[in-house]
C-alpha positions in Angstrom: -145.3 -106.3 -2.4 -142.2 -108.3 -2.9 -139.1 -107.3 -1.6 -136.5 -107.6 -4.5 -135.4 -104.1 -4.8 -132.4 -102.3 -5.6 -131.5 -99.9 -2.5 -129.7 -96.2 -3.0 -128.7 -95.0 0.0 -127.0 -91.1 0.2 -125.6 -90.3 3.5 -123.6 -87.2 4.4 -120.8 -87.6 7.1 -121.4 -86.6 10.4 -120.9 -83.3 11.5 -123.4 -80.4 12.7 -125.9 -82.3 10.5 -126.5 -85.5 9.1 -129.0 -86.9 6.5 -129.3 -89.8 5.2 -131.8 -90.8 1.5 -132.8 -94.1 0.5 -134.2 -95.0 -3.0 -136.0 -98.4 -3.3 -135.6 -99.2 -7.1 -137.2 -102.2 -9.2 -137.0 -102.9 -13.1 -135.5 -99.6 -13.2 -138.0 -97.1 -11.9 -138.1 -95.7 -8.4 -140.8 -97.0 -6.1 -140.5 -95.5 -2.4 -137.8 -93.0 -1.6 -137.1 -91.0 2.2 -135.2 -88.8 3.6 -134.1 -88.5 7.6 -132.2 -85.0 8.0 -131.1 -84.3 11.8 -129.6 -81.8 13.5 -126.8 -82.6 16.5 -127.2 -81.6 19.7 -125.1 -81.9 22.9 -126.3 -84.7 25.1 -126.9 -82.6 28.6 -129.8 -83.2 31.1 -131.8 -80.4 29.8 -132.1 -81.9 26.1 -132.5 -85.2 27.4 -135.5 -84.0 29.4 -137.0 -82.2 26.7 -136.9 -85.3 24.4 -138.5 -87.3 26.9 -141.2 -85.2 27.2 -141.6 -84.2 23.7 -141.7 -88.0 22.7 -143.0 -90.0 25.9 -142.4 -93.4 25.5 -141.6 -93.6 22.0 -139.8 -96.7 21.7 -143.0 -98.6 23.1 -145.2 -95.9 20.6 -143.3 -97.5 17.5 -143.5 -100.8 18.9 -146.8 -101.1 19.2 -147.7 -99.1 15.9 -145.9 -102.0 13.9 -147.8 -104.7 15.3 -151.3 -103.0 15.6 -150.4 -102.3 11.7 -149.6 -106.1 11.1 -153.3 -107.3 13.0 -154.6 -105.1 10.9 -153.0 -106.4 7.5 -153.3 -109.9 8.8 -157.3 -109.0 9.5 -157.6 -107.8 5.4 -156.2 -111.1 4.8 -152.6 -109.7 4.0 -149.6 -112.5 3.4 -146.5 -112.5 4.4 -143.7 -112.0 1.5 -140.5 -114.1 2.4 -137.4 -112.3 1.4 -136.0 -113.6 -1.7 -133.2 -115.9 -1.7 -129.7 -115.2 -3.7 -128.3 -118.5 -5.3 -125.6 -116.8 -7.2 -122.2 -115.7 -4.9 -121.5 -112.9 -6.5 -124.8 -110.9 -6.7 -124.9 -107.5 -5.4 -126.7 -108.8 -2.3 -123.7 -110.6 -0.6 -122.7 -108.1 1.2 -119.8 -106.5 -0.3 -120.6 -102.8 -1.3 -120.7 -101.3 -4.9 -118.0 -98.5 -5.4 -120.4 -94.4 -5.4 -121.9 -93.3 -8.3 -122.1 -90.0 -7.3 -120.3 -87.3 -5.7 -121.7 -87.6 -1.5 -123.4 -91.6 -2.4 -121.9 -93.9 -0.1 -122.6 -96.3 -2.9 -125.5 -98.4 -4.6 -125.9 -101.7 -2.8 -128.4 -104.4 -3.2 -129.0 -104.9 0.4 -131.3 -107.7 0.2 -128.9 -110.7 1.8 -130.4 -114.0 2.4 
């Protein structure tokens, strides 16, 4: 899968809660699309704790769950797909941010910067 998308991100400002949506879009028609909603919690000694042992080593976890993933393509003869290069200055991908579309979007950007 290549990697020129469109991205739509929603995120809400921080407060008791936060979530935050991304939309990958291509030739007009969504094609992945997630949503991270958290709650916020004081940082104290007790909750600190209880992450630990409710997600032991995580960072490591993830770490390792990318690259085992990558053998794995690599192994089903998988390629890699360079991102894609923007010749043009004033495409959406050169990092200035398009104004929201809708009420709570922080805008649509094409995040894909060379």
């Amino acid at each position: 899968m290549t990697m020129d998308f469109d991205y739509h991100w929603q995120i809400t400002p921080p407060g008791r809660t936060l979530s935050v949506h991304i939309e990958n879009w291509r030739t007009g028609h969504r094609a992945f699309e997630a949503t991270l909603s958290l709650q916020r919690r004081p940082i104290t000694s007790r909750n600190l704790a209880a992450a630990l042992v409710r997600h032991p080593l995580m960072t490591a976890r993830v770490f390792l769950a990318i690259y085992w993933q990558a053998v794995r393509l690599w192994w089903r003869g998988a390629t890699f797909q360079p991102h894609p290069k923007h010749t043009d200055a004033a495409s959406p991908g050169n990092g200035e941010q398009a104004p929201p579309e809708r009420v709570g979007d922080i805008g649509k950007t094409d995040t894909s910067i060379s």
